[in-house]
N, C-alpha and C positions, 0 to 999 in steps of 0.2 A: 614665376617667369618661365616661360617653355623652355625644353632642353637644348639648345645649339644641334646643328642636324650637320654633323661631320659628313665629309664624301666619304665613298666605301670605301677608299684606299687608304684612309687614314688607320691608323695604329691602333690598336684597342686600350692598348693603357700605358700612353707615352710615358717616359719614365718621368720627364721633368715634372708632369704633373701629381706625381707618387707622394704618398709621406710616411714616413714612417715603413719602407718596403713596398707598398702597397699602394693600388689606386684611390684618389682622394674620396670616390666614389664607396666604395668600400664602408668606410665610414660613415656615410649618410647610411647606407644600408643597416648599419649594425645598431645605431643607435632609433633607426624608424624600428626595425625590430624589437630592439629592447623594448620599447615603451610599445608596441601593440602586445607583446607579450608579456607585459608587467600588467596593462590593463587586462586581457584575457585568465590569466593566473591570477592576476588580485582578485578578480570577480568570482573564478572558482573557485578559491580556497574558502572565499563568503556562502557561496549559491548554496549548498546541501543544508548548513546552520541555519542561516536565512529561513528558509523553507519551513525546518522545524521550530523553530521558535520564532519567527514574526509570524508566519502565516498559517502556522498550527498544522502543519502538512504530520500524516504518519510516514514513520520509517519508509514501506512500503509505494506511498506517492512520490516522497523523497526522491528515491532511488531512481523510479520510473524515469522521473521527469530528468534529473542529472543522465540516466543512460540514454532519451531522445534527445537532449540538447547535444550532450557530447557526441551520437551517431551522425546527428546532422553537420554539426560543425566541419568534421575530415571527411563527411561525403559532398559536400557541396563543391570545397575546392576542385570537385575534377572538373564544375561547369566553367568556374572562374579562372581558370588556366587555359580551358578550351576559347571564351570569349577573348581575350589577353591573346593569345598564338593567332588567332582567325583577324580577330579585327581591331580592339582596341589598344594593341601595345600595352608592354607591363607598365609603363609609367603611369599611363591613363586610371588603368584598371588599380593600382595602389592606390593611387589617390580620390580613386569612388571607394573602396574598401576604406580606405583610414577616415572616410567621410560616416559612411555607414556604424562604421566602430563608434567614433565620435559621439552619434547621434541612440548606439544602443546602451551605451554606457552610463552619459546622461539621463536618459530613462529610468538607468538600472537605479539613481536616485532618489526617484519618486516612490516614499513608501506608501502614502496613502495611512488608512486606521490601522492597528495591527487586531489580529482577528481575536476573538472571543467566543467563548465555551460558554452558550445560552440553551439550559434548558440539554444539555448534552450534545448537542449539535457545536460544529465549531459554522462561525458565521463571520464572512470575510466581505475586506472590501472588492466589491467588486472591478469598480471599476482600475483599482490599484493592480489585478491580479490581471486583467486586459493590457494593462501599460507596461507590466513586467512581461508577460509573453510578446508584447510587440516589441521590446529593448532586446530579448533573446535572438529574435525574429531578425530586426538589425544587425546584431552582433555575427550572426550566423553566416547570413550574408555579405556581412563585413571581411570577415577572417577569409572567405571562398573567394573572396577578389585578391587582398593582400597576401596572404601567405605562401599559394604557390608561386606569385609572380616575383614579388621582393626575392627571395631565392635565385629563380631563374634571372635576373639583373645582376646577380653576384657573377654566375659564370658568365654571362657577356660583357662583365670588364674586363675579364682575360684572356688573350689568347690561346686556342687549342694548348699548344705546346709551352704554354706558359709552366714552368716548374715551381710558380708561386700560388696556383692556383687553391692545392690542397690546405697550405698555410692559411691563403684566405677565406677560405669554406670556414675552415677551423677558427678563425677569428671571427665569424659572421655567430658563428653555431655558440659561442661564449656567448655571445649577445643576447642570446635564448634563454640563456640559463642566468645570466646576471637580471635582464629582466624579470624570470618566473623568482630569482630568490627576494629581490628587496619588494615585489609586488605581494607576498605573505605577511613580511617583516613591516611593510607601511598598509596596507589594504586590510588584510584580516586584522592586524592593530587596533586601525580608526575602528574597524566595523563592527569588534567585539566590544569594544571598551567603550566608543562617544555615541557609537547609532551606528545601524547600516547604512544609511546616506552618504554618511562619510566616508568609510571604504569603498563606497562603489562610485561616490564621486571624485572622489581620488585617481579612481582606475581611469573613470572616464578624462580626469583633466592628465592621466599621462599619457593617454591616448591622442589629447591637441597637442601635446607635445613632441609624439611620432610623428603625426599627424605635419606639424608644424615644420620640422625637424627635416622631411624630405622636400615639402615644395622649397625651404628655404634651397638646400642641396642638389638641386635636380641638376645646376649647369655642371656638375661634379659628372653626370653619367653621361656626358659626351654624344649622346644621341642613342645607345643603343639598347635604349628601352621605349622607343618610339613607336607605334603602328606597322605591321607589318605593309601596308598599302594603304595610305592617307586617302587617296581620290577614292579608294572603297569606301572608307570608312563618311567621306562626305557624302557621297552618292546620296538623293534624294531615293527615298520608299513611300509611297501613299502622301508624299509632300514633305516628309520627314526627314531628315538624315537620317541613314543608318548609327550611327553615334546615338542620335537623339533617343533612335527606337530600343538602344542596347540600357539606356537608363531608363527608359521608361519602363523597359522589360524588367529591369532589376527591382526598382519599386512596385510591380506588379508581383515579380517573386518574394519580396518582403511579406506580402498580404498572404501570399500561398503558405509560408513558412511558418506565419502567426496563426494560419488555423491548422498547418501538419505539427507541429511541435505539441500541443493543445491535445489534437485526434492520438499519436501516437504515446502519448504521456499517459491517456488518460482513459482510453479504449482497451476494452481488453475484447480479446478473438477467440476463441473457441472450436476446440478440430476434436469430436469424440469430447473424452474425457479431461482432456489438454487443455489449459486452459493458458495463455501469452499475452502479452500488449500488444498492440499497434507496432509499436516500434520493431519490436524482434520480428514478428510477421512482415515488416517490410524490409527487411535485412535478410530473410532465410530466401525471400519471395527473388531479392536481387541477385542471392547469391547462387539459386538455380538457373537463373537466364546466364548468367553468367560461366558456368560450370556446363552449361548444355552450347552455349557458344564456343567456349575452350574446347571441349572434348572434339565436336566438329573442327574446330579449325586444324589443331593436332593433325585430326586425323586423314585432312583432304589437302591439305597446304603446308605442313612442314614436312624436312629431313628427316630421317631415322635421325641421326644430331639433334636438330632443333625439336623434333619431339621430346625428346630425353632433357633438354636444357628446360623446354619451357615445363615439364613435369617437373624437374628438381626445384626452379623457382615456385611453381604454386606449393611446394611440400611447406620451403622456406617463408612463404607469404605463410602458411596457417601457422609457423612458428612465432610468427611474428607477432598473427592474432591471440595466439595462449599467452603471450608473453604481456602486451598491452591488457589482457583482460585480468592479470592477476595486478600488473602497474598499476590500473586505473580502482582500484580498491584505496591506494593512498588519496582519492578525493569521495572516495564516499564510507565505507566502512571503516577504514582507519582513523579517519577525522572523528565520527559519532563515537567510536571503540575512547581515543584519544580524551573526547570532552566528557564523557560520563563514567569511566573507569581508573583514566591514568592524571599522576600528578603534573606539572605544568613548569615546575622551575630547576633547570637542570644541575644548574650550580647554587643554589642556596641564597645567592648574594642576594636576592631583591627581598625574599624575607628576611635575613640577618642583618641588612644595612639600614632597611626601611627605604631604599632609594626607590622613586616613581618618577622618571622624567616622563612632562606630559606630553610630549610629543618622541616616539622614535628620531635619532638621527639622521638614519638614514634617509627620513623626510627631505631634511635640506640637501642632504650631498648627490640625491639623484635631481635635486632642483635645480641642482649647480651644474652636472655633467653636460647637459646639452650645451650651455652657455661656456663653458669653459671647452668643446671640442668646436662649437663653429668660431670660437676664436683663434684657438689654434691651429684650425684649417687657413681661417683670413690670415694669419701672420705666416703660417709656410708660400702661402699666395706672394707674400711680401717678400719671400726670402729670408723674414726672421726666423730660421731652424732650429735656433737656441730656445727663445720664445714658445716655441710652438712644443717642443719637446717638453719645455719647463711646465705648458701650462695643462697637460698629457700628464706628468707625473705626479702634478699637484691632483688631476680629477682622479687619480688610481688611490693614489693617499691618500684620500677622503672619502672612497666608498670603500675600502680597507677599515679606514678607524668607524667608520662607522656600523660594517658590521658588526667588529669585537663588543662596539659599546651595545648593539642591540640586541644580539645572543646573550651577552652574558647579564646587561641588567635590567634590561627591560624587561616585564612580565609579560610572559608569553601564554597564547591561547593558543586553544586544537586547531582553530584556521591559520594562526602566525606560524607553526611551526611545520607545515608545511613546506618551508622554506629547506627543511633540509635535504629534500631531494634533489633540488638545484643546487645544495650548498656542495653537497656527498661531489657531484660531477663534477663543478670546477677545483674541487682538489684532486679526486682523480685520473683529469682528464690528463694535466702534463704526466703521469706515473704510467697510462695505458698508451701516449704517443709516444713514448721510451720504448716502451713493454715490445709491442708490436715490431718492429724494425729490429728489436735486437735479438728478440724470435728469429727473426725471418733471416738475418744474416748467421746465424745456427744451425739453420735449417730443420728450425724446429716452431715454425709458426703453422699454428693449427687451421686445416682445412674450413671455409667459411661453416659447412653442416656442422665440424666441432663444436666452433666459436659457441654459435646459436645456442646448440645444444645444454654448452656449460651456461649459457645464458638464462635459458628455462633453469637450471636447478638452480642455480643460483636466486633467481624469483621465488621458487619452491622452498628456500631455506629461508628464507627471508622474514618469511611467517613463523617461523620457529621461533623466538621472541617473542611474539605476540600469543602464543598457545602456552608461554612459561606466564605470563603478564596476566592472561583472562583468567590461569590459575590462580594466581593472586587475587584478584581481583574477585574470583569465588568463595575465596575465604570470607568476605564483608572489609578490604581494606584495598585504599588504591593503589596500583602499581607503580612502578618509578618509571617515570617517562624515558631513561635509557635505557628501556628495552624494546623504545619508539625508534632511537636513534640508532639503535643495533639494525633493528630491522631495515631502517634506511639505508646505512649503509652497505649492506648484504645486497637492498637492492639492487642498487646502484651500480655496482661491480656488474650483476647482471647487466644491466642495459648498456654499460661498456661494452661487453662483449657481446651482444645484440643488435643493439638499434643502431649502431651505425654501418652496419654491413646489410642491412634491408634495401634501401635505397638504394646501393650500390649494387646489391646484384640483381634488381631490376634490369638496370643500365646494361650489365653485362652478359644475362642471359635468357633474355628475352630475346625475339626475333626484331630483327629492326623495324620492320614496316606495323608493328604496335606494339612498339615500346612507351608508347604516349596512354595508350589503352593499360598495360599490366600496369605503371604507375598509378591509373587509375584504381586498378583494383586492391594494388599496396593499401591505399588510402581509404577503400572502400573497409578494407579487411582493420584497417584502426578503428574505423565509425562503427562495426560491426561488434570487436571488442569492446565498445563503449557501453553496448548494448547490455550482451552479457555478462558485463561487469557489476551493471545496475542488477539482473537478476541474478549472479550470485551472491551479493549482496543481502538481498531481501533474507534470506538464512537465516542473518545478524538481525532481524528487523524487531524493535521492543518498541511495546508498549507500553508508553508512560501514563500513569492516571494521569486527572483532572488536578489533582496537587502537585505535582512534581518531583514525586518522591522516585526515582529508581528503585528494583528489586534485582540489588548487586549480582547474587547469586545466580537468577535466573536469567541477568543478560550478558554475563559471565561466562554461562554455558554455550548460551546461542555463538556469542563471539569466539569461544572457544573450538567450536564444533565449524565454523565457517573457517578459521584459520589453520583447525588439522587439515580440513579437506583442502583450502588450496597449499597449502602444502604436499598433500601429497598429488596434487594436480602439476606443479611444476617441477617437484623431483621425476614425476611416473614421464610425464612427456619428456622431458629433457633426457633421460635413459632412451626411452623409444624411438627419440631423431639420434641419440648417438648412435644405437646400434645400426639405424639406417644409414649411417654418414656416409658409410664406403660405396652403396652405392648412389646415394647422393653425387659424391664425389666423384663416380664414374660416370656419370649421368653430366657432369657439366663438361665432360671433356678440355678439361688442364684450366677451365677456368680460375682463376686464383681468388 
């Protein structure tokens, strides 16, 4: 049903229609999130295994392809936020994204033969390997509509000066993380244990469930995720509407994507003796127009001020990039490191007990949450507060018991346990919204270039576990998988004091008239880390014979030799931006 088109004078987030603090809007937002980012994370904590063991991919293709998927994913959103502001409203633009999801996901089902080693050649299905690039291809496109817009709907339920606004970022931003954790816990589950179809048809049916979840929700957002100019957007073009021509464009960009993800994965370039993928060549290639456009503008159109601010943000943007390029190793190196080196059960109990439930829990309890929050929307509707509250704390206490029961006795694979990077944050997130404010009323909360700074080492330490583990592991004997979840939580701590201060000092020290642009290049500089992530990866790259046998020792070393060095990649940078911090910090002028 289309959104109600409020007059401009009305209020942004009446109170009567609040629940629980907050706009009822809110709520549609948080749980469309979950579930595009349960299907997005369920599929990659699958994608790299997949790869290697359905379709006989080496290490090295592996990598490739996970760092062009993942570069395209957070470079496309800059088109899809740009279409969404211009012409088709975030509402619209969500719901062709949750469409596109929808439709890449269920693809990502279709396995087709699984390949075969004839004659020493591996020989694939072909046409399987077509339908998987065009499910990416969707998906890509999908995320570039939804994710920056779903966001931007969060802040236009609140007014400017609303003092509730930071709370609900913060509650929207759980939603992120509850999604990517039970999308490991149920996705990589099915997908290791019954077949990959299952884990990725999983992802895709909680994707109709985001999917599902906002058209039901839309009268909740009050109009102000509508079209910026409706009669533009109907305006006939060559007989068309402009509307018509913005999807038709998109499924044109689907086709382009399905033969750039394909070119870039699988192209290698050539400069001298150098030798690169497609994909980094087209990240080094954007990140000079980009770097020759800044330096101009700088230097013909800003203040002594704003040159100094917009310098100190691009330092903090390549912070950001080292820091994502050692994170994004938890879906490619860490996982292969994880499933051919390290043990698998943390607490003992699924071998001592013999317990195998054949299905995770958490299967039902995230089946239950959508159905259990639009009723409890419908009865706050009613004025049943009690109701509504009740049926709120029953869906928290059941994806509560359902973790405990899934960590602890379900047997967990390299793709499921991924989950504890999302686990790590939502324990630590209430311990760093304390942290912070009680800093700062001390007067002792660290300037943003600190934060970052400790941010990087803290990534760089992170690895320290895994360089004691591939030791182990050199010996001819597997490692104990809690020195997977050390590393985790080491990380984690980082990206508390990181990534959530990247965003924000976009906003704050950027020039206004493109601050739509540096956002853009935030998100460039993620997709770019995507990149590099896959090639430093490749270090760790083993080769398995034709039997399947590993040579412990020898992949031991590689894992071991990739792990010192990024380690000492995020100690050495996070030293280098501290010593910079001061003038970082003079450089933003009292920005805080």
């Amino acid at each position: 049903m289309p959104a109600a088109s409020p007059s401009a004078s009305a209020p942004l987030a009446a109170r009567d229609e609040d629940f629980l603090g907050h706009p009822k809007g809110l709520y549609v937002c948080f749980f469309t999130e979950m579930w595009e980012r349960f299907s997005f994370y369920g599929m990659k904590a699958l994608l790299l295994l997949y790869l290697l063991k359905y379709h006989l991919f080496g290490d090295n293709a592996g990598y490739d392809l996970i760092g062009a998927y993942g570069g395209l994913v957070y470079a496309v959103p800059v088109i899809g936020g740009l279409l969404a502001d211009r012409y088709l409203g975030m509402r619209k633009a969500v719901v062709l994204g949750g469409v596109l999801l929808v439709l890449g996901h269920m693809g990502m089902a279709y396995e087709g033969h699984a390949a075969k080693m004839i004659d020493g050649k591996v020989v694939r299905d072909e046409v399987a390997m077509q339908v998987f690039y065009l499910s990416l291809a969707l998906i890509i496109a999908g995320v570039g509509f939804l994710k920056p817009n779903i966001s931007t709907i969060v802040g236009k339920l609140y007014a400017a000066d609303d003092p509730r606004r930071d709370s609900g970022f913060t509650l929207f931003y759980a939603g992120i993380n509850v999604g990517a954790l039970f999308s490991s816990l149920i996705c990589a589950f099915l997908g290791e244990t019954y077949g990959w179809k299952y884990g990725f048809g999983a992802a895709g049916i909680g994707m109709v469930a985001g999917l599902a979840t906002f058209l039901w929700g839309q009268r909740y957002l009050r109009g102000h995720a509508e079209p910026p100019d409706p009669a533009r957007l109907r305006e006939k073009v060559e007989g068309l509407s402009r509307e018509t021509w913005i999807y038709l464009g998109s499924a044109g960009g689907v086709l382009v994507l399905w033969g750039t993800i394909q070119f870039a994965s699988q192209v290698t370039l050539k400069l001298g003796d150098i030798s690169f993928t497609a994909a980094l060549g087209i990240m080094l290639a954007t990140l000079l127009v980009f770097l020759i456009w800044f330096f101009g503008f700088i230097a013909r159109q800003c203040s002594k001020v704003e040159r100094e601010q917009m310098l100190a943000l691009v330092v903090l943007i390549l912070a950001v990039l080292i820091f994502f390029t050692l994170y994004e190793q938890t879906y490619g190196s860490w996982v292969t490191f994880n499933d051919r080196l390290m043990t698998k059960d943390m607490f003992g109990v699924v071998a001592a007990a013999g317990y195998k439930p054949p299905l995770p829990w958490s299967l039902f309890s995230m089946a239950a949450s959508p159905i259990l929050m639009v009723a409890a929307l419908m009865a706050s509707d009613r004025g049943r507060h009690g109701l509504a509250k009740t049926l709120v704390a029953l869906l928290v206490l059941g994806l509560g018991l359902a973790t405990a029961h899934d960590v602890v006795l379900v047997p967990q694979t390299a793709g499921s346990l991924t989950y504890l990077g999302p686990f790590f944050l939502v324990v630590l997130a209430p311990l760093f919204s304390w942290l912070w404010p009680w800093l700062a009323r001390r007067g002792r909360n660290p300037s943003k270039p600190v934060t970052m700074s400790l941010g990087l080492i803290f990534a760089g330490l992170s690895f320290l576990p895994l360089v004691a583990a591939a030791k182990i592991a050199g010996g001819g004997e597997m490692s104990s998988v809690w020195y997977l979840v050390l590393a985790y939580l080491v990380l984690e701590i980082g990206e508390m004091c990181l990534s959530p201060l990247g965003m924000s000092a976009v906003t704050q020290l950027s020039v206004a008239r493109v601050v739509g642009l540096m956002m853009g290049a935030f998100w460039l500089s993620t997709a770019f880390s995507e990149v590099l992530a896959a090639q430093l990866a490749k270090i760790a790259s083993v080769e398995i014979p034709e039997g399947g046998t590993i040579d412990m020792v020898s992949a031991a070393a590689k894992y071991g030799e990739l792990f010192s060095m990024l380690t000492w990649l995020g100690i050495g940078s996070g030293v280098v931006f501290l010593l910079l911090s001061p003038w970082l910090k003079r450089w933003m002028h009292g920005v805080k």
